[in-house]
N, C-alpha and C positions, 0 to 999 in steps of 0.2 A: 215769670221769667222763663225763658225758653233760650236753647242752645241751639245756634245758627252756625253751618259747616259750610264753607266751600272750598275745592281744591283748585289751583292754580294749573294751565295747562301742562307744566314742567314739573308738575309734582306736589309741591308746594300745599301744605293744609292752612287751610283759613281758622279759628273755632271763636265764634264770640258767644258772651250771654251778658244781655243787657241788664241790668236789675235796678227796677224803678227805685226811688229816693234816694238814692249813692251820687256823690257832687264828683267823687274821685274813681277811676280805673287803674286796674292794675293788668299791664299789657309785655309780653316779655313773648322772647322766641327759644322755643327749646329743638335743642338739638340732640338727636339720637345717635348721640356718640358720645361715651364716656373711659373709665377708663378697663372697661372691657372689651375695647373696640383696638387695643394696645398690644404689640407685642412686647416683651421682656424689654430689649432693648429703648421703647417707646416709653416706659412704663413710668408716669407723669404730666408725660407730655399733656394730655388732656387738660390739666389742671392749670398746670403752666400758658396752656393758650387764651384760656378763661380770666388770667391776671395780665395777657396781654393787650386782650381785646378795649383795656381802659386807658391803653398805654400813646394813643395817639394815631389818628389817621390823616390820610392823603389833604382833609380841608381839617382838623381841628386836633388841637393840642389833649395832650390828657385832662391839663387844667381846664381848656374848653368843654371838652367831654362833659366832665361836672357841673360847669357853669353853670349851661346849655341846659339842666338838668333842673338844677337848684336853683336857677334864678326863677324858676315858677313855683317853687315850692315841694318841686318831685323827690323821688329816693330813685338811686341807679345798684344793678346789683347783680350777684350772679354767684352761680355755683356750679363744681362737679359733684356728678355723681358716679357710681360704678356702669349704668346703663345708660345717663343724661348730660348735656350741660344746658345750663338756663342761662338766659339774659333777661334781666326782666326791669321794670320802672313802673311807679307807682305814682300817679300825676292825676291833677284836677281834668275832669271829662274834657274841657275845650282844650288841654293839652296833649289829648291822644295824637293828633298829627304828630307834633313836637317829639314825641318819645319814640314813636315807631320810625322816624328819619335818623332819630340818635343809634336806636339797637339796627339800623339797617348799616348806619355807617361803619358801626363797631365793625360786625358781621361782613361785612364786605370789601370794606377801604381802610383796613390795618394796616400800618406800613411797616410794624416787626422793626420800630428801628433799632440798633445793634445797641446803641448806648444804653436803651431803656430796657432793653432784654438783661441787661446785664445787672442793672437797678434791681430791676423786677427776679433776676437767680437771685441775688441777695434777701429778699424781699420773702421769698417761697424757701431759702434755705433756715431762715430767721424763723417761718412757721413749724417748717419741718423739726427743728429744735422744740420749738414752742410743744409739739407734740409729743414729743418723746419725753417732757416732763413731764405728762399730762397720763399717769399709769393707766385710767381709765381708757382711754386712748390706746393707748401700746396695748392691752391686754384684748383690745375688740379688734386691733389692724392682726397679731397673733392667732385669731380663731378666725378669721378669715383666714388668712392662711395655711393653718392645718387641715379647714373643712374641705378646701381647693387647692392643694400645694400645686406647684406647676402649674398653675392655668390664670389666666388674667383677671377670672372674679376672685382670684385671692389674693391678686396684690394690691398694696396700697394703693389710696387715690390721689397722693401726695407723690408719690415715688420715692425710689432711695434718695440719698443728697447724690452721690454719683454718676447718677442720670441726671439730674437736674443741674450739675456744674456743668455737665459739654451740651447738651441742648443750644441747636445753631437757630436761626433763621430761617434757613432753609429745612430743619428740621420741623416747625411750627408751619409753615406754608405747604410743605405737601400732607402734614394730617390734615387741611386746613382744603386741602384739593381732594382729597382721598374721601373725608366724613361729611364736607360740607357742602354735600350738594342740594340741591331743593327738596326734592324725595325726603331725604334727611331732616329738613326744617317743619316746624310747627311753631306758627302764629298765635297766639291766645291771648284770649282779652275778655275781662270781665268789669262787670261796675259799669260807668255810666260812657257807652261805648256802642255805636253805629256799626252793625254791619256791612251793609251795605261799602260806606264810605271806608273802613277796613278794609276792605277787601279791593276797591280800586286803587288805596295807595301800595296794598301789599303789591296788586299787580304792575305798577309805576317804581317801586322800587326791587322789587325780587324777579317781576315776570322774563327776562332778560336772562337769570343762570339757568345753567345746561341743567338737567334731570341729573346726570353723574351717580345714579345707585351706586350708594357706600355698601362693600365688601361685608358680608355675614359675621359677624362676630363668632369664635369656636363655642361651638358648646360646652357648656358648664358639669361639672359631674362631681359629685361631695363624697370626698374619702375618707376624709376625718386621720385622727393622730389628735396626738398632745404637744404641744409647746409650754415649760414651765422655767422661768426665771426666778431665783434665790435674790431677795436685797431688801438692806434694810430698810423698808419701810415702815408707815404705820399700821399700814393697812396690808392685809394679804388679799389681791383681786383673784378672784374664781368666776370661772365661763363655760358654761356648756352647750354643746351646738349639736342639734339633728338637720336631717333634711327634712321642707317643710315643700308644703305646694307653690307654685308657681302662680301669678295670678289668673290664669288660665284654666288652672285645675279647679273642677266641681268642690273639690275637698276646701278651698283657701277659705272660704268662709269658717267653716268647722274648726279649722288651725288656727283658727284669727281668737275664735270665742274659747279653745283649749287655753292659748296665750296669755288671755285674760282672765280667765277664773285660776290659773296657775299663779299668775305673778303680775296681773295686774293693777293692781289697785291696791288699798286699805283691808280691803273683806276677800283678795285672794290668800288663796292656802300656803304660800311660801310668806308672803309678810307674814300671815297670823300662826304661822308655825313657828317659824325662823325667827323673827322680829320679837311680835309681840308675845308669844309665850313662852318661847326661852330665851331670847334677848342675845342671839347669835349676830348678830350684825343689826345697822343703822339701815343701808341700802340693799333693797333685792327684788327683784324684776324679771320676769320672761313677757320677750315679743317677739313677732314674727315680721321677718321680711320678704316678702316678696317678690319674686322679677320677673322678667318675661319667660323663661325658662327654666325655674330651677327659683329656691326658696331656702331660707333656713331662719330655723326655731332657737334662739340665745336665750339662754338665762346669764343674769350675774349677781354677783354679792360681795358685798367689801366687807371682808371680818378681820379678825384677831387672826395672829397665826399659832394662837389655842387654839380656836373656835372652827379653824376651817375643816378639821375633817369632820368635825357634827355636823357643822353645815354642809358638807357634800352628801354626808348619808342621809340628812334629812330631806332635801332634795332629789334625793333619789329616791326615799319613800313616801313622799307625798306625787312624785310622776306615779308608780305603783299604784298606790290607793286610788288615783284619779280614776284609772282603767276600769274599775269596778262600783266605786261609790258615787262617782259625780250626779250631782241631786237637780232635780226639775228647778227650785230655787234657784240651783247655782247660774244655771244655764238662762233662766230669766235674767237675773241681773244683770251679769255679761254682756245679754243680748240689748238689754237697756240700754247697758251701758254702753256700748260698741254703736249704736244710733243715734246715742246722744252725741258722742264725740265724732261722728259723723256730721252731723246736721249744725251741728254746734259749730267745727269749724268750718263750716263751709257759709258759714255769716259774712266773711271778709274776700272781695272780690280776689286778696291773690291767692287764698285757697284752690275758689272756684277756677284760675286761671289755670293753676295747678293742677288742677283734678282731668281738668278737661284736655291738658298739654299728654297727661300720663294714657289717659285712656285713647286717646291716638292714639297714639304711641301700641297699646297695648292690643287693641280691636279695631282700630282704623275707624272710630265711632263712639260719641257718646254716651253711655247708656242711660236711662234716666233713672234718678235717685230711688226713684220708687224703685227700682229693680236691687240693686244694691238693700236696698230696708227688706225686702219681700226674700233674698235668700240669704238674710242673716235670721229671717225669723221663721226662716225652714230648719234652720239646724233643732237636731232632737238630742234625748240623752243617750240613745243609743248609738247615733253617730259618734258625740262624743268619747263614749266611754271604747268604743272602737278605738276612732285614733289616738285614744290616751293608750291603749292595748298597741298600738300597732308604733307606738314609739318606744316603747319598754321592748320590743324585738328588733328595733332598729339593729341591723348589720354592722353600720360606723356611727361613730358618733366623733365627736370635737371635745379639747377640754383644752383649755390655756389660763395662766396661772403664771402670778406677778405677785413677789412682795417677801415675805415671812413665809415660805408655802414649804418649809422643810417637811410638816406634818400631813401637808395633804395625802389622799389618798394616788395610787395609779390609775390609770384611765379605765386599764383593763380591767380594774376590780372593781369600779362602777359601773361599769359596761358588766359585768357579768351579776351583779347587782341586780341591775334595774333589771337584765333579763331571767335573775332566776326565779 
């Protein structure tokens, strides 16, 4: 398998990777605009255009859309993200043409009409709901926001319901003129999938928009606070948030394998502290996410609202010990483990499709796997037990907190915790 790049003279990236014995590809265009690319008043709109793009263009119906789609057997699909939005369809190889004329039409021949805009408020205000019952939900959109208050990687990717009742038409076609220009687009195609012929239909149907470099998104910068809700639930939700590396930093590997031997797995130190030896909660987990600029480290845990302030001091003294104890074992496993779930997902062409859409996006180039395996199994114990040292002095941190949390602890007194 090998990854084949070409860019289009208006900007436009190509990226395919063919992979022998696969009958199916999975081919989608991602676009470098999400909802960090939003001002305040904006704030949704990203989301909102992504449920419109299914809603009906210039030659075919929404119902066609689908048709057009599933009458070969395909899936059609999409999502926002805080840096992205995807289009993407998953179809047997001889219907690669077939899909890439459907996500061109989306993408291009929306006609925003007024009736379906109004279907589709309905529609995204119905999820928005759906979400706010969803405390898991509420309690991760909350710690983005205290990590970044005021700034658009801390608001939701849904937006308020507020924004989303007056969203016009003309509101969706200039972010639509503004984000989507070629420059902005990325092609990706993996499974059983021609370059070559990619890349002439790309040029037959994209070569034609202007280059239109979309506007810099602000930069991100993590100030941290608390957010904490009182209600009866069953559960009390607890969230803790650092700044972590960006995927650009030397460091993001090291913070990927801290992530994991923290709260990774079965065999990390907060399940087998929290969980399995004192039996403080069912769910508990730290990962990291990464962006092009800016990064952060969540942990969470659904307990009793007995049990939550154990469980915040034990989390705060198993971050502690890490800085000084983390063991050659520990740091194997991780790295195991952190290769296996690489390699592992990347079996299914929309991983690869994905992987390859992100790292545009991120280095303007593919890098090859072996590179990614080769500095994960650079990380030492002494890196680690560094950045486990150099998050216990973190300046700000995050904490948000949903549920039974009358007994939790204050931010400030875990913050002065972990740092003393």
């Amino acid at each position: 398998m090998s990854v084949e790049t070409h860019t289009l003279a208006n900007g436009l990236t190509v990226v395919c990777e063919h992979m022998p014995g696969l009958e199916s590809a999975t081919i989608g265009v991602w676009v470098k605009a999400g909802a960090r690319n939003e001002n305040a008043a904006q704030n949704g709109i990203a989301h909102f255009l992504e449920h419109m793009a299914f809603k009906g263009t210039k030659s075919r119906s929404a119902l066609e859309i689908a048709e057009v789609v599933e009458d070969v057997g395909g899936f059609i699909n999409a999502y926002t993200s805080r840096e992205m939005t995807a289009y993407y369809t998953r179809v047997l190889g001889a219907d690669v043409p077939l899909a890439l004329d459907v996500l061109a039409d989306i993408l291009l021949n929306s006609t925003f009409d007024p009736r379906e805009i109004e279907v589709e408020r309905g529609v995204i205000l119905s999820e928005i709901g759906q979400s706010l019952d969803t405390p898991d939900d509420v309690v991760f959109d909350w710690l983005q926001g205290v990590s970044y208050p005021d700034q658009p990687m801390g608001r939701p990717i849904l937006g308020p319901a507020e924004n989303v009742q007056r969203f016009s038409r003309k509101d969706l076609s200039d972010f639509v003129a503004t984000h989507y220009g070629a420059e902005n687009l990325i092609i990706s195609a993996a499974g059983m999938v021609d370059h070559a012929a990619l890349v002439t239909q790309a040029e037959a149907l994209f070569g034609h928009m202007p280059k239109n470099a979309a506007p810099a998104a602000s930069a991100a910068r993590f100030i941290g606070g608390e957010k904490r809700m009182e209600k009866p639930l069953e559960q009390a939700h607890f969230t803790l948030g650092f700044a972590a590396p960006y995927f650009r930093d030397e460091k993001v590997y090291t913070a990927q394998i801290y992530s994991m031997l923290l709260g990774g797995g079965m065999t990390s130190r907060l399940f087998q502290e929290a969980r399995e030896k004192r039996g403080l909660c069912y769910s508990i987990f730290a990962s990291i996410a990464p962006g092009l600029e800016s990064g952060m480290l969540s942990i969470y845990a659904g307990t009793s609202g007995e049990s939550i302030n154990e469980l915040a001091q034990v989390t705060i003294a198993e971050m502690k010990r890490a800085a000084t104890d983390i063991s050659a074992a520990e740091l194997a496993r991780a790295q195991v483990q952190m290769k296996a779930g690489l390699l592992m997902g990347l079996e299914s062409p929309s991983a690869r499709a994905e992987r390859m859409a992100r790292a545009i996006s991120i280095w303007g180039k593919v890098p090859p796997l072996g590179d990614a395996v080769a500095r994960i199994e650079a990380v030492n114990v002494a890196g680690l037990r560094d950045y486990a040292a150099s998050l216990c002095d973190s300046p700000e941190i995050a904490m948000a907190l949903y549920g039974p949390v009358d007994k939790a602890p204050a931010l400030e007194d875990l913050h002065a915790g972990l740092r003393g």
